[in-house]
N, C-alpha and C positions, 0 to 999 in steps of 0.2 A: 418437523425438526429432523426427522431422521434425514429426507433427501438431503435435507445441507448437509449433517454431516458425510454423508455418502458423497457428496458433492466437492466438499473440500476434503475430504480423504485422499481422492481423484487427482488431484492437484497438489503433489508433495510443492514443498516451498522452495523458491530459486535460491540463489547462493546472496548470501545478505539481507535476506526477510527479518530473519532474528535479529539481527541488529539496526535494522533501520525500519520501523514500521511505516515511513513514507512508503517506501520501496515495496513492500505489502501489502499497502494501500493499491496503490500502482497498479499491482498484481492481481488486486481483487474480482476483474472482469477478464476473464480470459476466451478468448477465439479457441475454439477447438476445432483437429480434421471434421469435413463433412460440411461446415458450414454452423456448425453448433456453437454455440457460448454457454458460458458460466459466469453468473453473478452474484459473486460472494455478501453482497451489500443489494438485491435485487429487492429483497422485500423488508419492513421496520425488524422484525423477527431477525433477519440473516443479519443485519447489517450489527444488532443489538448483541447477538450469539460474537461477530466478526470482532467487536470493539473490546466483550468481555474477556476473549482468549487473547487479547494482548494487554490485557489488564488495563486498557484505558475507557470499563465503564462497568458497573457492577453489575451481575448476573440480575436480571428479574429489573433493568431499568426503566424498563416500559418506555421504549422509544416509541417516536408517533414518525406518519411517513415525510411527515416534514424534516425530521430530524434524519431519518435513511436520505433522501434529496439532499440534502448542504451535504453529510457525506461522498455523495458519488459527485457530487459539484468539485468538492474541492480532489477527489479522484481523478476526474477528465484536467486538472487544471497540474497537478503535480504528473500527471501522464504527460501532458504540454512541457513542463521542465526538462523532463530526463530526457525526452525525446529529440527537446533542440539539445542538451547537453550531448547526445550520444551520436550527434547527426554535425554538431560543431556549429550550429547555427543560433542567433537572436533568439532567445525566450519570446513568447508574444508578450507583450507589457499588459494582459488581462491576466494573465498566468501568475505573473510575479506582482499586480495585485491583490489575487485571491489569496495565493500564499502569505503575504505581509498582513492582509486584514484579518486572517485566522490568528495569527498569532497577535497580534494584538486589540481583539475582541473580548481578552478575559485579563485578568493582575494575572503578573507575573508573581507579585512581590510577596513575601511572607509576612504577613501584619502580624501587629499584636496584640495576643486573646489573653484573656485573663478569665480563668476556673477559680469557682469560689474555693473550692479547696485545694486545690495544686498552686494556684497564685499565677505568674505572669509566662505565658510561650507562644512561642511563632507559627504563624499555619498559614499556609495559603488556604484562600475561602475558598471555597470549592460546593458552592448550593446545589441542590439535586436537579433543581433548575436548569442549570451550567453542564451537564455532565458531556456533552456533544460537542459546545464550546471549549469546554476545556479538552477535550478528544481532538476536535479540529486545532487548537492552538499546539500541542504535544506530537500532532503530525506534520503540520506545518512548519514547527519548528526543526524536526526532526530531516526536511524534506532539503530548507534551507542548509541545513549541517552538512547535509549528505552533497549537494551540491558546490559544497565552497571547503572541503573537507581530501584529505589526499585520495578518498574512496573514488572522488568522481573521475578520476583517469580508469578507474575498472570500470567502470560502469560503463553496459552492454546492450543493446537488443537480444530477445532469445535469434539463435542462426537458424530454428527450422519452422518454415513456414506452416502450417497459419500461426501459429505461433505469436502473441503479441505481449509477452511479457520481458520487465528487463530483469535484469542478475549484474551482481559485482563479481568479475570474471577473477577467475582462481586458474595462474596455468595459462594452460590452451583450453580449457574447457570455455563452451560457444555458446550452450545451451542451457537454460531454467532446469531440468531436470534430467532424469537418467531415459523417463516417457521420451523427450522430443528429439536426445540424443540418439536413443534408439532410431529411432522415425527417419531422419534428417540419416544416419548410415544405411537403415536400407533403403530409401529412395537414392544415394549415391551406387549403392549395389545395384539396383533394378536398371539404373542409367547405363551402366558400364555392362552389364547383361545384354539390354537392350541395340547398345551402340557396336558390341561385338558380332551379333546375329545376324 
């Protein structure tokens, strides 16, 4: 447990994480200098720690790695989204299946329960069963939002190579973080060094 979090400590969040946990989905595999990655969802553990810090699965859920799998599936498939969105091109039409059949894999609707002693209220069901489904339909839905929503004119690629996460651009700012910012001005420094010499 500790390397995760050492792991995702490493990785502050891009600009619109907090509010769109598709968009942190997205972000949960990261390309790092050197040829390295980070897999925020790599193992049932990380993926279980990933869901509970954005409150969409309770601490101690005992994922199994089937349930880490449909995660990073529907990750590489909301990756596909943003990517034709940020590139101005055709979604693949498996992409924007995967996303449709998350969301409507679980009720939406709030039924009605009745406690013998409280009497008659609304709940969506939500079985311990479900907890991944209801994760995947809360991201999927959230992914859909984000792409038919005025956010998606910000919506960006990080600018500095290796780099592969995207951000809802604020400004001029290019880059996921203050790390790649750095990175991306002095490889412009080293260039303009290099080409004066």
């Amino acid at each position: 447990m500790e390397e995760f979090a050492t792991e995702e400590a490493a990785l502050p969040a891009a600009q619109g994480e907090a509010e769109h946990p598709a968009l942190a989905l997205a972000n949960s595999a990261v390309a790092l200098p050197g040829g390295h990655t980070a897999d925020l969802l790599g193992t049932p553990a990380r993926a279980e720690r990933w869901l509970a810090r954005r409150g969409l699965a309770p601490d101690g859920a005992g994922l199994a790695e089937v349930c880490a799998t449909q995660l990073r599936s529907l990750r590489e498939q909301v990756r596909s989204l943003l990517a034709s969105r940020v590139a101005g091109v055709p979604a693949l039409p498996a992409a924007v299946t995967a996303v449709n059949d998350a969301m409507t894999r679980v009720p939406t609707a709030s039924l009605l329960m009745w406690d013998e002693k409280t009497g008659p209220y609304r709940a969506a069901p939500h079985p311990t069963t479900a907890i991944v489904e209801h994760a995947l339909a809360a991201i999927a839905a959230d992914a859909a939002d984000l792409l038919t929503s005025p956010d998606a004119a910000r919506l960006t690629a990080c600018a500095s190579p290796p780099c592969n996460r995207f951000l809802l651009k604020q400004g001029r700012r290019q880059w996921c973080c203050t790390r790649c910012g750095d990175r991306a001005r002095a490889a412009r420094a080293y260039a303009r060094r290099t080409r004066t010499d």
